[in-house]
KOLBA-318829 format. One record per residue (C-alpha): x, z, y negated; residue number from 1. Coordinates in Angstrom, 3 decimals, decimal comma, padded with zeros to 6 digits. Example, Ala and Ser with C-alpha at 12.3 -4.5 7.8 and 13.67 -1.06 7.14 Angstrom:
2
<site px="012,300" pz="007,800" py="004,500" pos="1"/>
<site px="013,670" pz="007,140" py="001,060" pos="2"/>
***
This chain:
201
<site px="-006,014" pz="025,361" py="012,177" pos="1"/>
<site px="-002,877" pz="025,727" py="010,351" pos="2"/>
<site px="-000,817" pz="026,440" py="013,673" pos="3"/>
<site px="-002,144" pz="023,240" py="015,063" pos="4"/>
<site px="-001,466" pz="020,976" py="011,638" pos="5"/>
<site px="002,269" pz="022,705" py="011,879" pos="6"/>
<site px="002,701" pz="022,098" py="015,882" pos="7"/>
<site px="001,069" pz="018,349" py="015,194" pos="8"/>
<site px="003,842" pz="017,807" py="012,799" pos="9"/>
<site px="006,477" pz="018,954" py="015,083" pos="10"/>
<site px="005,329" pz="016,875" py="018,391" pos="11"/>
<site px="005,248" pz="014,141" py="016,054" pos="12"/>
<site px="009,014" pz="014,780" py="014,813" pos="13"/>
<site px="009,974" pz="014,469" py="018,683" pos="14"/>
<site px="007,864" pz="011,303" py="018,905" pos="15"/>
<site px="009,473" pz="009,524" py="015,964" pos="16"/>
<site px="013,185" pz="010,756" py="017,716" pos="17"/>
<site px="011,975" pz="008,694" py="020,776" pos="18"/>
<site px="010,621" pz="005,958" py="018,748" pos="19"/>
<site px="013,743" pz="005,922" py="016,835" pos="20"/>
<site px="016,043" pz="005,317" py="020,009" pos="21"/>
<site px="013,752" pz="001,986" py="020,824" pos="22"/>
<site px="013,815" pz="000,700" py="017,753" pos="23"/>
<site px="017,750" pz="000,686" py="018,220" pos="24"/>
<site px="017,541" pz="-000,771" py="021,735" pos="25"/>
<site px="015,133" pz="-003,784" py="020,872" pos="26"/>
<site px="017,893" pz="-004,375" py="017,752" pos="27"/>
<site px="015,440" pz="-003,215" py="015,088" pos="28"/>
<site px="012,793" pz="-005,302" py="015,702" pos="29"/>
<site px="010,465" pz="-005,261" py="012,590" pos="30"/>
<site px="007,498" pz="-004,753" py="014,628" pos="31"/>
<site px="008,787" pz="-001,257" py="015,792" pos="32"/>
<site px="010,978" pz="-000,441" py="012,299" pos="33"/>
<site px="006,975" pz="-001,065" py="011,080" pos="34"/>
<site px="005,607" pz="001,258" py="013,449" pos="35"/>
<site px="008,150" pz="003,871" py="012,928" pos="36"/>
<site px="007,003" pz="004,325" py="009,595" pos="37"/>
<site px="003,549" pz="003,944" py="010,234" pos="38"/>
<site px="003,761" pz="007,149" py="012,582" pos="39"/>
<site px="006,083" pz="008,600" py="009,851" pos="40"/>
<site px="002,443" pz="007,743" py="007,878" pos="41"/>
<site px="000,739" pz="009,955" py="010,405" pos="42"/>
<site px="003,392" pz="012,893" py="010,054" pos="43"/>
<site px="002,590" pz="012,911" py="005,869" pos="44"/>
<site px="-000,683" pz="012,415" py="006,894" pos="45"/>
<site px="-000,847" pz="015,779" py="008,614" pos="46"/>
<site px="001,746" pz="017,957" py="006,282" pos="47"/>
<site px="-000,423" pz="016,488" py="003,448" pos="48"/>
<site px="-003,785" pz="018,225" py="005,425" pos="49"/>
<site px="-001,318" pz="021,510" py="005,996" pos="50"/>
<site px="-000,183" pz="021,927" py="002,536" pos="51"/>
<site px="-003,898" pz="021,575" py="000,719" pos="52"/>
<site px="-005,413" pz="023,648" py="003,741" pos="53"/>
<site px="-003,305" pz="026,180" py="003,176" pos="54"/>
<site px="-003,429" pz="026,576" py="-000,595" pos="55"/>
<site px="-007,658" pz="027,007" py="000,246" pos="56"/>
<site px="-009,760" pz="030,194" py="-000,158" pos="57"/>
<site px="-010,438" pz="029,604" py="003,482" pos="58"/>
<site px="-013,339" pz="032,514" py="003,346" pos="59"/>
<site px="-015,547" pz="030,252" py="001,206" pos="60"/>
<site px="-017,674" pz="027,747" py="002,454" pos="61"/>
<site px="-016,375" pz="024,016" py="002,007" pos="62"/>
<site px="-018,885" pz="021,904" py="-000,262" pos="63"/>
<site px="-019,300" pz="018,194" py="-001,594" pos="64"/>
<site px="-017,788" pz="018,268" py="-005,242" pos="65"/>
<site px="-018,684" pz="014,322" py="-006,088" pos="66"/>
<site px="-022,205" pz="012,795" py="-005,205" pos="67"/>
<site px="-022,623" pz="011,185" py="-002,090" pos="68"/>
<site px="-022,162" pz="007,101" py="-003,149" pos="69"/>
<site px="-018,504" pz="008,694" py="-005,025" pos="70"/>
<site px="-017,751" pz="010,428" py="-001,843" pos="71"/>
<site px="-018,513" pz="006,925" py="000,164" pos="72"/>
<site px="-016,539" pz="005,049" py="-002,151" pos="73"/>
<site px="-013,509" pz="007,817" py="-001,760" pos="74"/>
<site px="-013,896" pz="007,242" py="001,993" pos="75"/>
<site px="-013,229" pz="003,311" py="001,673" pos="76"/>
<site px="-010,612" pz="004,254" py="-000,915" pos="77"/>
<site px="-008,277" pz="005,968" py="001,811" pos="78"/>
<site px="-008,720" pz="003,275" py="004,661" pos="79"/>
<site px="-007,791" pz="000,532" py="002,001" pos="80"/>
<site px="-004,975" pz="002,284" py="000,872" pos="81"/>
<site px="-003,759" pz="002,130" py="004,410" pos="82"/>
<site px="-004,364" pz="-001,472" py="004,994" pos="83"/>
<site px="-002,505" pz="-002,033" py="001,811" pos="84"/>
<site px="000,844" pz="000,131" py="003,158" pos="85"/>
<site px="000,439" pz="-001,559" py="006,516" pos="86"/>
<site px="000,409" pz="-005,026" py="005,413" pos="87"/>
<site px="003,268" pz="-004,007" py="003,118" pos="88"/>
<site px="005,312" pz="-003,279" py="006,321" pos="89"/>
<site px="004,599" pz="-007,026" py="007,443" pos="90"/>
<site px="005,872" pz="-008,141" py="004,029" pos="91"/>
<site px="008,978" pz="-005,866" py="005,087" pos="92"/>
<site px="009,426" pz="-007,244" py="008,093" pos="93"/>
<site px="009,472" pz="-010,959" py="007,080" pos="94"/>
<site px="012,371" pz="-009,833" py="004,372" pos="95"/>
<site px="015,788" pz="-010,312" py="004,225" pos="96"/>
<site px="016,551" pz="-006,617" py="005,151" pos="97"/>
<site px="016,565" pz="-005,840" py="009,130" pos="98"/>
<site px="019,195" pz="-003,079" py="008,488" pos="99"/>
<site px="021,703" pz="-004,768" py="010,362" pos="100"/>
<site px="024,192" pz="-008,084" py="009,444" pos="101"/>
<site px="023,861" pz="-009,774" py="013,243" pos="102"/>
<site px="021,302" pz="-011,473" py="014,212" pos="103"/>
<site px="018,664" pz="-011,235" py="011,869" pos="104"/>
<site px="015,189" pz="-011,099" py="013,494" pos="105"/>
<site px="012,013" pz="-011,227" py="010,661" pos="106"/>
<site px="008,539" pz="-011,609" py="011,180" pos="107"/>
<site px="006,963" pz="-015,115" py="011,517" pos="108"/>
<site px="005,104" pz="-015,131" py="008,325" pos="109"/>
<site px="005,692" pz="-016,972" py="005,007" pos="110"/>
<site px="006,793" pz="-014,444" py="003,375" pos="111"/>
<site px="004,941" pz="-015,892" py="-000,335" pos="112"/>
<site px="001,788" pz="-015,997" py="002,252" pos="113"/>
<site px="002,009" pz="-012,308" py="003,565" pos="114"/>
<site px="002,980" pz="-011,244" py="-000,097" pos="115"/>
<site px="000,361" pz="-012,925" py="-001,493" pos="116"/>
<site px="-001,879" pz="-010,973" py="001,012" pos="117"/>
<site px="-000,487" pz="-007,501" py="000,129" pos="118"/>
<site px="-000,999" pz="-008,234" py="-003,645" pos="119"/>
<site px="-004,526" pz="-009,262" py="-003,163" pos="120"/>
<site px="-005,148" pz="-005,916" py="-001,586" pos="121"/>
<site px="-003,392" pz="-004,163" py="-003,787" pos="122"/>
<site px="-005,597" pz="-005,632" py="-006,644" pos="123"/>
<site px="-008,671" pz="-004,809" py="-004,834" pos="124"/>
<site px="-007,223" pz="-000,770" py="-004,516" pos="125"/>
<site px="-006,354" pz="-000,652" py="-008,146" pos="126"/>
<site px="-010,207" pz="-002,216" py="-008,806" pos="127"/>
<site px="-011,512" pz="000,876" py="-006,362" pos="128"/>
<site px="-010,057" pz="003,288" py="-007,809" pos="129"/>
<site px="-010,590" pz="001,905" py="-011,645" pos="130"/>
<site px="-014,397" pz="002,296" py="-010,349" pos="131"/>
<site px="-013,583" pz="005,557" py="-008,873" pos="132"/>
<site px="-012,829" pz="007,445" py="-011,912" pos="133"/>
<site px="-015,207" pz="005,697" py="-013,917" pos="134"/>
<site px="-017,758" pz="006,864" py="-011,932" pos="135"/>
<site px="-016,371" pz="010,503" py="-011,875" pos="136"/>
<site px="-016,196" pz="010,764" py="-015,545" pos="137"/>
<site px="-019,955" pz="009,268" py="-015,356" pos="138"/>
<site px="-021,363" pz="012,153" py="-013,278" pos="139"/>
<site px="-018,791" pz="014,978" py="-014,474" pos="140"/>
<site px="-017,119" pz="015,250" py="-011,582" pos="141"/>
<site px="-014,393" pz="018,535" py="-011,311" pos="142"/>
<site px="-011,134" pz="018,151" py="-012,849" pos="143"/>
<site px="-009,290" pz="018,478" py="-009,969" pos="144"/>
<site px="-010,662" pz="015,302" py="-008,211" pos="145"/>
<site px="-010,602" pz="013,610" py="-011,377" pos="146"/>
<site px="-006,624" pz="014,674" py="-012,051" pos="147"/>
<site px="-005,540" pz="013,485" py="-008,560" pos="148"/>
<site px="-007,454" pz="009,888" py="-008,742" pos="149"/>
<site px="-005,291" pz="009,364" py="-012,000" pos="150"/>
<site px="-002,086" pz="010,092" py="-009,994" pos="151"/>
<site px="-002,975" pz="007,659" py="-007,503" pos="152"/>
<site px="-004,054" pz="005,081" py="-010,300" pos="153"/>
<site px="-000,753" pz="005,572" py="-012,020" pos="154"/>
<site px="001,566" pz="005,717" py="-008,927" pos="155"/>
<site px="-000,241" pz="002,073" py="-007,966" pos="156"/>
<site px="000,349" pz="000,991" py="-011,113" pos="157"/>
<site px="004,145" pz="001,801" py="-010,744" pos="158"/>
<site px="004,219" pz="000,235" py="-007,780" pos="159"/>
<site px="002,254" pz="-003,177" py="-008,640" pos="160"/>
<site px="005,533" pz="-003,449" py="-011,250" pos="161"/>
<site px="008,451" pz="-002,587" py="-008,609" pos="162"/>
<site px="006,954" pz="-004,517" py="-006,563" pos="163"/>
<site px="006,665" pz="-007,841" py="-008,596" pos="164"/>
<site px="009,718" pz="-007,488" py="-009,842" pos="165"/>
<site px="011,283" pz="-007,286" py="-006,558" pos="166"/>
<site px="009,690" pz="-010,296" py="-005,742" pos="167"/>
<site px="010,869" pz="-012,391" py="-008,605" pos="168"/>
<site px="014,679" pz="-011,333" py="-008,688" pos="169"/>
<site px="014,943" pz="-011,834" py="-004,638" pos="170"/>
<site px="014,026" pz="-008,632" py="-003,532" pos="171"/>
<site px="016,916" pz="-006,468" py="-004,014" pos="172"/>
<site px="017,536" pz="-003,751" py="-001,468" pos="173"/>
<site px="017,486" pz="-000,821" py="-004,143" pos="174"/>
<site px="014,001" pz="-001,763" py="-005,103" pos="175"/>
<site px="012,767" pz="-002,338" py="-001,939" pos="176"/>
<site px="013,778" pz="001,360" py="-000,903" pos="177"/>
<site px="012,023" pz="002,695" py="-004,024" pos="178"/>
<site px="008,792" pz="000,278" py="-003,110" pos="179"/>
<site px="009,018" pz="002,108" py="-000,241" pos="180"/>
<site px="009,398" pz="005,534" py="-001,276" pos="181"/>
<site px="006,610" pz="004,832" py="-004,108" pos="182"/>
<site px="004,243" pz="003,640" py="-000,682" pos="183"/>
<site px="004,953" pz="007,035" py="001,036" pos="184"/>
<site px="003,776" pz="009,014" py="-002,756" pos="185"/>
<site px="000,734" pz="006,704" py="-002,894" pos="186"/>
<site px="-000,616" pz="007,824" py="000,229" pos="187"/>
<site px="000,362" pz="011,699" py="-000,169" pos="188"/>
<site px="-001,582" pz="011,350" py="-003,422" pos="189"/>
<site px="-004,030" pz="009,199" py="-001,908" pos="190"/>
<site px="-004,806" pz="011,647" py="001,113" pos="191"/>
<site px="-005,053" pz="014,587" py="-001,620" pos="192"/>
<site px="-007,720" pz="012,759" py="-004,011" pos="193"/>
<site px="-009,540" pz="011,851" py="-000,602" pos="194"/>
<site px="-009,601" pz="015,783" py="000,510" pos="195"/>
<site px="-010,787" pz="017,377" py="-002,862" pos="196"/>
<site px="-014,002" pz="015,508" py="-002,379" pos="197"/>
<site px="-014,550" pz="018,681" py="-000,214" pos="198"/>
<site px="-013,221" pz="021,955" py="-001,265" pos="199"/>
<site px="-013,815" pz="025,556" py="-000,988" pos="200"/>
<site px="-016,077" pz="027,862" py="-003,069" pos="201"/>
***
């Protein structure tokens, strides 16, 4: 299983090459700059799945380490946290920064409208996982589930605060970059608290 995470990351390397050349071609449009980093998303995804597999007693049976309504409510956590990064690539795209001086192309939306939409999910992750470790304090949950939902709470946290300020002093490029580098930890950390629901021995 760990040849096929490692061979899934590499086919996915070419992909993004190929990807990369048409997002040139169509002049960066933000559609495809979105889905660039949406498979770059995937390509986490999977080294994220490689690097906890690995570091598994893999001779021990896997087992459910949180009761079953936690385990639901992890399961919701991880698809929300992906809504919230792939609305945040529409709030991206209907920016000021296309990566290129000529001929500007943006999204069509408002961009206080799509904003306001990417905040309102953020909120709603930050509630989740707020309830999340509540509930795995509640029922004594392992420490190592409990450890990574506090990186995720404190990593959304860090980026609720980059990312309003970006959007009150006219989103400055250098921010935007880190907002986007804080997006990619979230979901590393967010994939990692989602797989310790299930661990080995």
């Amino acid at each position: 299983s760990l040849t096929i995470l490692a061979l899934g990351i590499l086919a996915g390397i070419f992909f993004q090459a190929i990807l990369g050349g048409i997002t040139v071609l169509t002049g960066l449009n933000p559609l495809i700059v979105a889905a660039h980093f949406m498979v770059s998303i995937g390509l986490i995804t999977v080294a994220t799945v490689l690097l906890v597999k690995a570091q598994e007693s893999s001779d021990k049976p896997v087992a459910l380490q949180v009761a079953k309504p936690i385990a639901i409510g992890i399961r919701v956590h991880i698809v929300l946290a992906l809504v919230v990064i792939a609305i945040g690539t529409l709030v991206t795209g209907s920016g000021p920064h296309a990566g290129d001086t000529n001929d500007i192309v943006r999204l069509g939306f408002d961009l206080r409208d799509i904003t306001t939409a990417h905040a309102a999910m953020v909120w709603l992750f930050v509630g989740l996982t707020s309830g999340l470790l509540v509930a795995l304090y509640a029922t004594a949950a392992p420490k190592l589930i409990t450890k990574q939902a506090w990186y995720v709470f404190g990593i959304c946290i860090a980026q609720g605060f980059i990312g309003y300020t970006q959007f009150f002093t006219g989103l400055p490029w250098g921010l935007v970059a880190l907002h986007v580098l804080g997006a990619c930890l979230l979901w590393i950390f967010s994939v990692k608290f989602y797989l310790t629901r299930n661990t080995r021995g």
